[in-house]
C-alpha positions as CSV (number, residue, x, y, z in Angstrom):
1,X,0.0,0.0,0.0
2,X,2.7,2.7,0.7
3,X,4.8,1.7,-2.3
4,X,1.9,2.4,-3.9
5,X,1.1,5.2,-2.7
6,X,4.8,6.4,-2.8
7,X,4.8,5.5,-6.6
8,X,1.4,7.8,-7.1
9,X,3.0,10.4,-5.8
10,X,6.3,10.3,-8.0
11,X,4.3,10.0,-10.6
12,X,2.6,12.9,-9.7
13,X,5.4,15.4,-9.1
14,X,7.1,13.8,-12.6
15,X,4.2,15.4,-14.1
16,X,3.9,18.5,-12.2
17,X,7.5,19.1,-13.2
18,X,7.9,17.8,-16.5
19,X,4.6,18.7,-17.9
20,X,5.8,22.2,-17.2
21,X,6.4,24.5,-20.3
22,X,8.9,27.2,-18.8
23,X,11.0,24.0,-18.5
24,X,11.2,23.0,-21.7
25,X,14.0,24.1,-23.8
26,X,13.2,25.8,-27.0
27,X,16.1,25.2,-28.8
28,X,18.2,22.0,-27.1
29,X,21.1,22.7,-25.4
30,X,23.8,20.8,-27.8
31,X,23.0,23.6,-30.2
32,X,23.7,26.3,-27.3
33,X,26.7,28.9,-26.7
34,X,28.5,28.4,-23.8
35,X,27.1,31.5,-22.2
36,X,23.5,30.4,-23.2
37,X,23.9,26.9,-21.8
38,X,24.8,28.3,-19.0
39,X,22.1,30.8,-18.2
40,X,19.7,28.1,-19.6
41,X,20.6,26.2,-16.3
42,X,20.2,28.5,-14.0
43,X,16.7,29.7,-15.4
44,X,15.4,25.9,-15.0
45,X,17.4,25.2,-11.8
46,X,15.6,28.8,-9.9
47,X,12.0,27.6,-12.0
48,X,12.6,24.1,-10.5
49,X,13.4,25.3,-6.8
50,X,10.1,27.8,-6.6
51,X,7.7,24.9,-7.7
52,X,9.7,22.4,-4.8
53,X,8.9,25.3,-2.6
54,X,4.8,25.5,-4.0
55,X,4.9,21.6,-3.3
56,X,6.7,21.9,0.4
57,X,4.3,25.1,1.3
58,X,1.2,22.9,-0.2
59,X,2.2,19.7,2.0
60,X,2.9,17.8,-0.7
61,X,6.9,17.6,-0.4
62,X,9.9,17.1,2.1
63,X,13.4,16.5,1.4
64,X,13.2,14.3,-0.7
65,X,12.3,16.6,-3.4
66,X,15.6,18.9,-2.9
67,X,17.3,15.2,-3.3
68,X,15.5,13.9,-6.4
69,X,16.1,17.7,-8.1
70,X,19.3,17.5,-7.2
71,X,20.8,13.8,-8.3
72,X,18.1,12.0,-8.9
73,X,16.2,10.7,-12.2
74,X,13.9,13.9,-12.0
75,X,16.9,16.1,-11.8
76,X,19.0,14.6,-14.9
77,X,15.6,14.7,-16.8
78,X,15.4,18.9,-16.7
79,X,19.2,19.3,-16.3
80,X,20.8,17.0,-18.1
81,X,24.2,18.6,-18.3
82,X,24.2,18.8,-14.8
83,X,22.3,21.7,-11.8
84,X,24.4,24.6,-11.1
85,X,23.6,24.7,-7.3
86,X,24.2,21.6,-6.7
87,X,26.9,22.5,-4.6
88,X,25.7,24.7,-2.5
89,X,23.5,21.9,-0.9
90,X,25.7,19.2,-1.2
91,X,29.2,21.0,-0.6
92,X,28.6,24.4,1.0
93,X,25.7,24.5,3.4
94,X,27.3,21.4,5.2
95,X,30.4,22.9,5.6
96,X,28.5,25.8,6.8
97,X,26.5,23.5,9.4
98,X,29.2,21.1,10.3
99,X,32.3,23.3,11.1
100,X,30.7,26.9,11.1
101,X,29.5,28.7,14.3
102,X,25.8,30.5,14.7
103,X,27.3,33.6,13.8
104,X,28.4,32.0,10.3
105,X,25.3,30.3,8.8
106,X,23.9,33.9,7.4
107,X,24.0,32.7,4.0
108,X,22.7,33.1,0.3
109,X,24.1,31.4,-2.2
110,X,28.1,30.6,-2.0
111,X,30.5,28.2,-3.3
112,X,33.4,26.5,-2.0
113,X,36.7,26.9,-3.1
114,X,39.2,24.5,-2.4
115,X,41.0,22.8,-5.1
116,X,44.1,24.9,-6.8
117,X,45.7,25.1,-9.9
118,X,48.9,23.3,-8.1
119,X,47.3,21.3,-5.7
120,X,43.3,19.2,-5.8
121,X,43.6,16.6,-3.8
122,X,47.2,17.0,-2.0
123,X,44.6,19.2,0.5
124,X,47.7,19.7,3.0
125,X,49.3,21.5,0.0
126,X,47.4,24.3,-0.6
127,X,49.2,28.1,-1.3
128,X,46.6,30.8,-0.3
129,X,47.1,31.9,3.1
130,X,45.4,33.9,5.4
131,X,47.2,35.6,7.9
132,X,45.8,37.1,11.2
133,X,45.8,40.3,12.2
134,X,45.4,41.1,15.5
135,X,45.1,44.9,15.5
136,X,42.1,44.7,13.4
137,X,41.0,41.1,14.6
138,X,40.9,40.3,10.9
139,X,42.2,37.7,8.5
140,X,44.4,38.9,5.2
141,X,44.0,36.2,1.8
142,X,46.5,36.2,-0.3
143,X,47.3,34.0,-3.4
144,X,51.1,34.1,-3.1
145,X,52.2,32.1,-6.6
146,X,50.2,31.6,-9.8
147,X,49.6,28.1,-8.8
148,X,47.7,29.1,-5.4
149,X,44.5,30.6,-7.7
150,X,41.5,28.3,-6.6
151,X,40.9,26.4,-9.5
152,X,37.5,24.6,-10.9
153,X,35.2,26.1,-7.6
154,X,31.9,25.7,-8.9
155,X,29.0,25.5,-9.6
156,X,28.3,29.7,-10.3
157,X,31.9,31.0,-9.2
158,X,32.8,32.2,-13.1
159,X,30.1,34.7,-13.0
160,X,27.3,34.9,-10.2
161,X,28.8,33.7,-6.5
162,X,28.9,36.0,-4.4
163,X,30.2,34.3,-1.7
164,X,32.7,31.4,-1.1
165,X,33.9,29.2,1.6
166,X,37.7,29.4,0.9
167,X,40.2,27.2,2.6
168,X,43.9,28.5,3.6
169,X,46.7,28.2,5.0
170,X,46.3,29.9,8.5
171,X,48.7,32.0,9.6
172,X,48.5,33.5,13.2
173,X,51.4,34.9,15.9
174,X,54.3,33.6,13.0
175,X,53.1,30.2,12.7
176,X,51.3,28.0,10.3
177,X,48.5,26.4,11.7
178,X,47.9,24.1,8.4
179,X,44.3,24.7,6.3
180,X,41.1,26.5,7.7
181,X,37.9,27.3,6.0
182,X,36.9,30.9,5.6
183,X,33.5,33.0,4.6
184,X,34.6,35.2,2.0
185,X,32.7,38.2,-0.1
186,X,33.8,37.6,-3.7
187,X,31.1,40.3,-5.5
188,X,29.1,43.8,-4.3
189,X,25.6,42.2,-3.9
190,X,24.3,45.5,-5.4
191,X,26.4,45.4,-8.7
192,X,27.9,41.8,-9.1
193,X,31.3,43.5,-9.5
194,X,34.4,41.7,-7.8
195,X,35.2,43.3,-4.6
196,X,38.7,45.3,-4.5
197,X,41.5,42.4,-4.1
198,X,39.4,39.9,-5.9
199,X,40.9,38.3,-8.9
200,X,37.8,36.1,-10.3
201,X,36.0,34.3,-13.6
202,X,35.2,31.2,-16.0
203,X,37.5,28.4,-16.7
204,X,35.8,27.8,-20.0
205,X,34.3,24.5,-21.5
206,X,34.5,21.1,-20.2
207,X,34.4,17.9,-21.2
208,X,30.8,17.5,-19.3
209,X,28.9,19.6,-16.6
210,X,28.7,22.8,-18.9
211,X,25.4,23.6,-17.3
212,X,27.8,24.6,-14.5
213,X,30.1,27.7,-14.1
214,X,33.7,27.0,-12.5
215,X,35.9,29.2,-12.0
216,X,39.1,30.4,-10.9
217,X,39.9,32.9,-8.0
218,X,42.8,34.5,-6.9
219,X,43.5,37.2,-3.9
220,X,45.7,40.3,-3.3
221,X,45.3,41.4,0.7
222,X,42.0,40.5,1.1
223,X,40.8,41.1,4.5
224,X,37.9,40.0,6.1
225,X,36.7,39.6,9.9
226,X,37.9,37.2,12.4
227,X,34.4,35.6,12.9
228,X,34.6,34.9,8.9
229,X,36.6,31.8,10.1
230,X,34.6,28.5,10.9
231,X,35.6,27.9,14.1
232,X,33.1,24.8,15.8
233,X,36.0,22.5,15.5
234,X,39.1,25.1,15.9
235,X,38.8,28.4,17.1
236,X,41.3,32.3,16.8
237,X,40.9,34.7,19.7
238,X,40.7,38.0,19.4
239,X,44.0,38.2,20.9
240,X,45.5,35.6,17.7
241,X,45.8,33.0,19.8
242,X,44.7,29.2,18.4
243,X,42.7,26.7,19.7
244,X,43.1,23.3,18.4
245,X,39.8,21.1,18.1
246,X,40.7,17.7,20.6
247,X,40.7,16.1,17.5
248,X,41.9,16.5,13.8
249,X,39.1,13.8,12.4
250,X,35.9,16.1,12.6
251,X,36.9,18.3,9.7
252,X,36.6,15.2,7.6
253,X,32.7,15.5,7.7
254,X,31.9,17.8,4.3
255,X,34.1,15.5,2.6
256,X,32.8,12.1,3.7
257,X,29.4,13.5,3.1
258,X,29.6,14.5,-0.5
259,X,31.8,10.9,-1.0
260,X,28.4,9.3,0.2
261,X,26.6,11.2,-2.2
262,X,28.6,10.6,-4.8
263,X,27.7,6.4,-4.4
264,X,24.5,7.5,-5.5
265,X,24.9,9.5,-8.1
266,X,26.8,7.0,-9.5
267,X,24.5,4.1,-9.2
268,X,22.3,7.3,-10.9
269,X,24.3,7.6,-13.8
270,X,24.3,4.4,-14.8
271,X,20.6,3.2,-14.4
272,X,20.4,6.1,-17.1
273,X,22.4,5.0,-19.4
274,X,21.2,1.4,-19.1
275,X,17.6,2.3,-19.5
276,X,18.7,4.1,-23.1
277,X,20.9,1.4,-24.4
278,X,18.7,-1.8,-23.3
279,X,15.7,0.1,-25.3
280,X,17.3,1.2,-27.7
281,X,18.5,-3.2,-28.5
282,X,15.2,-4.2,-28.0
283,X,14.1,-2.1,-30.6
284,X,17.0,-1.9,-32.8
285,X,17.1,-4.8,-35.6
286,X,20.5,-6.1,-37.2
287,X,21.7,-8.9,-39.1
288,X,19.8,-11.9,-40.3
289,X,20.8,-15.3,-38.8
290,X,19.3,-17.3,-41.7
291,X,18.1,-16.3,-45.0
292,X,14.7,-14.9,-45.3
293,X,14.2,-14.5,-41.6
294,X,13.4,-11.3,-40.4
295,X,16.5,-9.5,-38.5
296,X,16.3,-9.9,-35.0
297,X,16.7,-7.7,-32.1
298,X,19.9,-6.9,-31.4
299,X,19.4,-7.9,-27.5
300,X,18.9,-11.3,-28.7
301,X,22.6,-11.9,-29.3
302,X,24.5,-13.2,-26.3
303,X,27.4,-10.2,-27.4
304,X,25.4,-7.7,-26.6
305,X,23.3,-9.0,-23.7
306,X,27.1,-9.1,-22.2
307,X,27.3,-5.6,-22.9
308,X,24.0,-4.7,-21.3
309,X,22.8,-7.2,-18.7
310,X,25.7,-7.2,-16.4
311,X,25.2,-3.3,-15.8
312,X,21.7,-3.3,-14.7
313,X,22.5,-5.8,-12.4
314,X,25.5,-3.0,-11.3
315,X,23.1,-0.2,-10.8
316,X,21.2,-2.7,-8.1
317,X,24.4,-3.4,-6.6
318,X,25.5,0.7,-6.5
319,X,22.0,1.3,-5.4
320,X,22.0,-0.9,-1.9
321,X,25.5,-0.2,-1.4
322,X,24.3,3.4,-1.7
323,X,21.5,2.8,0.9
324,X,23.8,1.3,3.1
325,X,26.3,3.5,3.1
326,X,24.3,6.6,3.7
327,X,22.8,4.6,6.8
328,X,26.4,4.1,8.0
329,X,26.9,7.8,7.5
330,X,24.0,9.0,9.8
331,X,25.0,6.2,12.6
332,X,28.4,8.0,12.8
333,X,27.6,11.5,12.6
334,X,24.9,10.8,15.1
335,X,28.1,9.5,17.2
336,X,30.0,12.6,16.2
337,X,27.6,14.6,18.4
338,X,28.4,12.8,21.6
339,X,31.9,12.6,21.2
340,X,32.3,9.4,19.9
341,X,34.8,9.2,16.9
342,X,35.5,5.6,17.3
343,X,33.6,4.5,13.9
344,X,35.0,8.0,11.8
345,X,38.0,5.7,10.4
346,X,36.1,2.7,9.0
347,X,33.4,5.3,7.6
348,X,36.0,7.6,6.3
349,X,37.7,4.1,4.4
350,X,34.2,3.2,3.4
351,X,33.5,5.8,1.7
352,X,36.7,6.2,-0.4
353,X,36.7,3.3,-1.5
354,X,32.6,3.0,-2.5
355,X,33.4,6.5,-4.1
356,X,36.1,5.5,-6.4
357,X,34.8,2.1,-7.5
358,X,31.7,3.2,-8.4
359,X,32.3,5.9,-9.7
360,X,34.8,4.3,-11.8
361,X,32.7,1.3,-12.9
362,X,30.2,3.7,-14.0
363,X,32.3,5.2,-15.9
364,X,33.4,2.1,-17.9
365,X,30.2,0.9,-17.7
366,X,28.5,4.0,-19.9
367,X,31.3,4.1,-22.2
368,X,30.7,0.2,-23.0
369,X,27.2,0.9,-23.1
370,X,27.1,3.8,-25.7
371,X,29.6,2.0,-27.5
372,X,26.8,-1.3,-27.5
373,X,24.5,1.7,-29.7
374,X,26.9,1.9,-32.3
375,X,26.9,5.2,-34.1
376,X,23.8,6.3,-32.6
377,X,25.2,6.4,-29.4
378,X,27.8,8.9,-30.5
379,X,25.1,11.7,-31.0
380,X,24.7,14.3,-28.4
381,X,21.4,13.7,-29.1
382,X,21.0,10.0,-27.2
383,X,22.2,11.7,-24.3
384,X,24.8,9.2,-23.6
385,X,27.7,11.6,-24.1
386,X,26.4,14.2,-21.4
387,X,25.9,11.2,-19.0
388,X,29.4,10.3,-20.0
389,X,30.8,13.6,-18.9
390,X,29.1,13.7,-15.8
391,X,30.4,10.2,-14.6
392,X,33.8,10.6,-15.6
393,X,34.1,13.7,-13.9
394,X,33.7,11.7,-10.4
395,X,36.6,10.0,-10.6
396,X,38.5,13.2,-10.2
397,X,36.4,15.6,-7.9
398,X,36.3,15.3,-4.1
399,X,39.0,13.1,-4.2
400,X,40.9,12.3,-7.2
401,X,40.2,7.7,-7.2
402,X,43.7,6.5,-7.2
403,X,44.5,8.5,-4.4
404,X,41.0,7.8,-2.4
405,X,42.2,3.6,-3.0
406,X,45.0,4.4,-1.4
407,X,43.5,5.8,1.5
408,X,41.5,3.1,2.1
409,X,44.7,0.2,1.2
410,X,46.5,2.5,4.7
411,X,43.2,2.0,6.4
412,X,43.7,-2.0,5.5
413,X,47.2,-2.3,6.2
414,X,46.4,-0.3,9.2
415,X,43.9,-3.2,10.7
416,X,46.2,-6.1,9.4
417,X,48.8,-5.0,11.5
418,X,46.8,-5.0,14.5
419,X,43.7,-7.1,14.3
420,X,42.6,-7.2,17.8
421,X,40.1,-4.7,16.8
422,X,38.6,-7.0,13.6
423,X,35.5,-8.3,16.1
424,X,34.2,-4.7,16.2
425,X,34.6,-3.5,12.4
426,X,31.8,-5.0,10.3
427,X,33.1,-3.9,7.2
428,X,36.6,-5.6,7.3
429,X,35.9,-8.2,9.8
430,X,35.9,-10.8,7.7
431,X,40.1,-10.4,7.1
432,X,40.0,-12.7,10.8
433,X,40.2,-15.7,8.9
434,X,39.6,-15.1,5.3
435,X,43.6,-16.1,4.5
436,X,44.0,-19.6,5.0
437,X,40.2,-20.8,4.6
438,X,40.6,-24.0,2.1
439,X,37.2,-23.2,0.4
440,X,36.4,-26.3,-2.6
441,X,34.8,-24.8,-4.9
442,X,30.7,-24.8,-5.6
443,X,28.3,-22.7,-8.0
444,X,27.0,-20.3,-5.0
445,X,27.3,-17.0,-4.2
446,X,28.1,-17.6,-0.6
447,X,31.1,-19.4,-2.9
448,X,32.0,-15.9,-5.0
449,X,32.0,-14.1,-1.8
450,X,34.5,-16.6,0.8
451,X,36.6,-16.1,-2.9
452,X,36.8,-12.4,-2.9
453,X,37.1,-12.2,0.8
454,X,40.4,-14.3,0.2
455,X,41.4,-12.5,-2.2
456,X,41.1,-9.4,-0.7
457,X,43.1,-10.8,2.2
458,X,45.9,-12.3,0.3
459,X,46.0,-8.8,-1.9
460,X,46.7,-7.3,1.6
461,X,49.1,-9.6,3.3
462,X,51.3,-9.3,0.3
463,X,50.8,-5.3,0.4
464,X,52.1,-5.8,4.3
465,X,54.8,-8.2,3.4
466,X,55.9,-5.5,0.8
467,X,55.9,-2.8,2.9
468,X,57.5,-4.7,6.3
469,X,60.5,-4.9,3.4
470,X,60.3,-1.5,2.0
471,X,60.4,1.3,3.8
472,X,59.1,3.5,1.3
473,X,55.5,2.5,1.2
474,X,53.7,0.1,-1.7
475,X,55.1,0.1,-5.0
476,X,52.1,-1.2,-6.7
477,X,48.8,0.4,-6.7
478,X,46.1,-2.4,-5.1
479,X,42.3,-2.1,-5.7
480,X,41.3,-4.2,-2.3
481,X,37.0,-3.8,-2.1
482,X,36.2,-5.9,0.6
483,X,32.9,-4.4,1.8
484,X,30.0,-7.3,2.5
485,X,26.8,-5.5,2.9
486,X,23.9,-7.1,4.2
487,X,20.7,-7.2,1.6
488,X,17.2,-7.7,2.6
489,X,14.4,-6.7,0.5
490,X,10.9,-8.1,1.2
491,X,9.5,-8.4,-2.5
492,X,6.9,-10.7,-4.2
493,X,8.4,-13.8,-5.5
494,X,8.5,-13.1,-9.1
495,X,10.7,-9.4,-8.6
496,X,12.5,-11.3,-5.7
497,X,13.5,-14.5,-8.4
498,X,14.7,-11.9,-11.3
499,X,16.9,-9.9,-8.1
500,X,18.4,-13.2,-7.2
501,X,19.4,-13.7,-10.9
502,X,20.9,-10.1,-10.6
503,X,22.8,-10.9,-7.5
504,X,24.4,-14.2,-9.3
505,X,24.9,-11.7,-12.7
506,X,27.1,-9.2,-10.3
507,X,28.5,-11.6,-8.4
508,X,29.6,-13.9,-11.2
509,X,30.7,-11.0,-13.7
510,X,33.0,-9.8,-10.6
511,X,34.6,-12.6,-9.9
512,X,35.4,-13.6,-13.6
513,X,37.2,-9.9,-13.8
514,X,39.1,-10.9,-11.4
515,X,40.5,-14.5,-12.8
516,X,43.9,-14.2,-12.3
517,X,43.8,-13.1,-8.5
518,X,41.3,-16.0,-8.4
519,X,43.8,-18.5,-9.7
520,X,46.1,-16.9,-7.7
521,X,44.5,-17.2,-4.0
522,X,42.6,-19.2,-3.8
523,X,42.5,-23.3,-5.1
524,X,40.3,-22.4,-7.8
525,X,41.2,-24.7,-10.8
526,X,40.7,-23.8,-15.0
527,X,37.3,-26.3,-15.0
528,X,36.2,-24.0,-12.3
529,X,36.5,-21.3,-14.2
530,X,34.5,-22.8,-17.5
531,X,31.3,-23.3,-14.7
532,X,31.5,-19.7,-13.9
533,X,31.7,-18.6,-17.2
534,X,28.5,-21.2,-18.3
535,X,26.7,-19.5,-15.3
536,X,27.6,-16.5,-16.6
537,X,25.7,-17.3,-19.9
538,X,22.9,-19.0,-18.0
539,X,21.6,-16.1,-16.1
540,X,22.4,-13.7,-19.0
541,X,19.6,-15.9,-20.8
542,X,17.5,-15.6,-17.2
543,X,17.5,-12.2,-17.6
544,X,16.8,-11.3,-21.2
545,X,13.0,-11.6,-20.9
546,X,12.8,-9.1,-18.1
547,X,15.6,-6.4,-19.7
548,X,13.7,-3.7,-21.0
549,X,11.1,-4.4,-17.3
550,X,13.7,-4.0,-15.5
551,X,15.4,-0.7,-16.9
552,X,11.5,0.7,-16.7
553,X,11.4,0.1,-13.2
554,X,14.3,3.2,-12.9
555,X,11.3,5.5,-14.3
556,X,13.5,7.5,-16.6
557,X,11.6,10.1,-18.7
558,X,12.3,8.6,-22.1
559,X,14.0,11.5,-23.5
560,X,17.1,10.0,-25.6
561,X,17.0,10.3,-29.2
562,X,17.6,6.2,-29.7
563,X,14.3,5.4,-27.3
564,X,12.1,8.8,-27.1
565,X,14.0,9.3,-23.2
């Protein structure tokens, strides 16, 4: 009854929104300027944000609606080249609420500016200072070198911010106090002109995400007040002395939350894609098989059901693993509020490693499928490029995904060195015994997963074993996921048969990308191998019949050239 009701409602605001004239685009956007694309966005994104106000004031909205507009299905639908205030939900107003004071969360629309032209995600790095002055209790920014300019803030910085949250180097009584964030007025809220000092503007085109309006931002002697700092966590008096926060680990929160985020957008991203290119084959006809048959559809042929089939079972995957990684999130910043920062480390490892796998799959994942739409998915116009642009450009923001796998390898070689702990981590406490289990072989998932726990293990021991040697940290970059989530979904028999079949699909397409670390690690033997990959073909035949239901189920507006998405 309340999915039903919950499905009614969607349905509803699908309509009130996309039903909507003012936003439709008169001419589309791949036929845009730059400049027009731009103030396109920002006309739908403030036209989208009154009417989720008329539904909140009306009763008919919470939260949700800021979330769906935002990242979700709805969002992509009016915005498809991605929302120009994103960030200011998602990046600035929880900075603003999780290290800021009352006296900072006076706010319209800002940005944050973080990354630099030298230095992204090498945070500790950073050039602009600001430097305390305690005869007029203020800070003074400066952009010391050409690399210090912020570099890619978005999403309005080029033209419209007129605020940022900056983060510096803080400087106070002659010594470095390592980075801060800072309130700072970028424009005259009267005439939009950049204020005296300010050095601001547009980066230009992008491979994706030109809906949006980074920019780069430089300083010479800016000041601004001492209260301008965000000081919950650490804290300049008056007199320039500083107050350290008892603990370093709560600045992590903006960071960790937007990595959470990012899951889901992800798992977004691609139920997209797959929804285009699994109607597209079902309608697409190519290639007789014998003579005078009729061609058939293209998502007959086992090639392309490889193409297609694995990755809607990867957008179910992404999807819980979204679920439960935002539930882990609001467990540990519930903690956070008493003082408990026990579970920060395994969140904080969590979530870089959920960010870059995902966001990397996705990646690969839309590529393969606009490349299984041949030519047509080359146009602009099946929307597979946009989605393309937006994915991709994951695996370098908030965290550049080499780097974030390297976080969470310390965080592993961290807990195989001392594993007393093990009992009370459930995301890593299967490393216990995973090692030396002799597991035989069997067609099961419980199988796949006592296989990749293994693996993961022996991946890490020989990562330890390498570093115990060498002093100078691991030579080889190691992609160690390890993360068992528990899934429990109460469904009716026939949905709950054709997830089953998409559990096996993930599980079985992991394990067979990951053959030679099988082999390796575990007693896994070549005839093994052949049974995996006849599975594999099994339950891409299970699934063919339910493809194009499936994909519907993500309730994308069919507005792609190849299917009407």
């Amino acid at each position: 009854m309340e999915e039903k009701k919950k499905r009614k409602r969607e349905k509803a605001e699908r309509i009130f929104f996309l039903n909507d004239p003012n936003l439709k685009t008169k001419v589309p956007i791949e036929y845009l300027s730059h400049k027009e694309k731009y103030e396109e966005a920002i006309r739908k994104a403030c036209l989208v944000f009154q009417k989720v106000q008329q539904l909140q004031n009306e009763g008919k909205g919470g939260m949700d609606n800021f979330r769906e507009i935002l990242g979700g299905q709805l969002g992509s639908a009016i915005l498809k080249d991605g929302h120009p205030l994103t960030l200011h939900y998602v990046m600035f107003i929880p900075t603003l609420m999780g290290q800021g004071i009352s006296s900072n969360k006076r706010s319209g629309f800002k940005r944050d500016g973080i990354t630099e032209l030298g230095h992204g995600t090498f945070i500790r790095g950073l050039e602009t200072t600001a430097t305390y002055d305690p005869k007029t209790e203020e800070f003074v920014l400066n952009s010391p070198t050409l690399t210090s300019y912020k570099w890619w803030p978005g999403d309005v910085m080029g033209q419209s911010a007129n605020y940022a949250i900056v983060v510096a180097q803080l400087y106070t009584q002659g010594k470095c106090h390592g980075i801060h964030p800072f309130i700072v007025q970028l424009r005259d809220e009267d005439t939009h002109e950049p204020l005296p000092g300010i050095k601001v503007g547009e980066i230009g085109c992008k491979l994706g995400m030109n809906s949006t309006n980074n920019g780069y931002l430089g300083f010479e002697n800016v000041r601004i007040p001492r209260t301008n700092m965000l000081m919950k966590n650490n804290q300049v008096l008056p007199d320039g002395t500083y107050v350290q926060s008892p603990s370093s680990k709560l600045t992590y929160g903006t960071m960790i939350f937007v990595r959470v985020v990012l899951v889901q957008d992800a798992a977004t991203y691609l139920k997209k894609a797959v929804t285009i290119a699994t109607r597209y084959s079902a309608v697409r006809h190519q290639s007789q098989i014998k003579p005078d048959e009729p061609e058939p559809q293209i998502i007959d042929f086992i090639t392309q059901q490889y193409k297609l089939f694995p990755y809607i079972a990867t957008c179910f995957a992404f999807q819980y693993t979204a679920s439960w990684l935002w539930d882990i999130y609001n467990n540990v910043t519930g903690e956070l509020e008493t003082g408990h920062l026990d579970n920060l480390p395994e969140l904080h490892a969590a979530s870089c490693v959920l960010k870059a796998v995902s966001s990397a799959d996705a990646a690969l994942g839309i590529e393969t499928l606009r490349l299984a739409c041949g030519g047509h998915g080359y146009m602009t116009s099946s929307n597979l490029p946009s989605t393309y642009g937006l994915v991709t450009a994951m695996c370098t923001y908030e965290g550049e995904n080499t780097v974030l796998l390297l976080q969470t390898a310390r965080y592993l070689i961290k807990i195989w060195q001392n594993k007393t702990n093990l009992q009370k981590l459930p995301t890593v406490r299967y490393l216990e015994n995973s090692l030396y289990k002799n597991i035989p072989f069997e067609k099961s998932i419980e199988w796949i997963i006592s296989a990749l726990q293994q693996t993961a293990a022996g991946k890490i021991d020989i990562a330890n074993r390498h570093i115990l040697a060498n002093e100078s940290g691991v030579g080889k970059r190691t992609r160690m996921p390890g993360i068992t989530l528990p899934l429990s979904c109460k469904l009716r028999q026939s949905w709950g048969l054709v997830l089953k079949q998409l559990l096996e699909l993930y599980a079985v397409h992991t394990i067979l990308r990951s053959t030679g670390d099988l082999l390796r690690f575990t007693n896994t033997l070549s005839k093994d191998v052949e049974v995996l990959q006849t599975w594999l073909e099994e339950l891409l035949a299970c699934i063919r019949p339910n493809a194009v239901g499936i994909v519907d189920r993500f309730r994308y507006a069919r507005r792609s050239a190849l299917v009407g998405f």
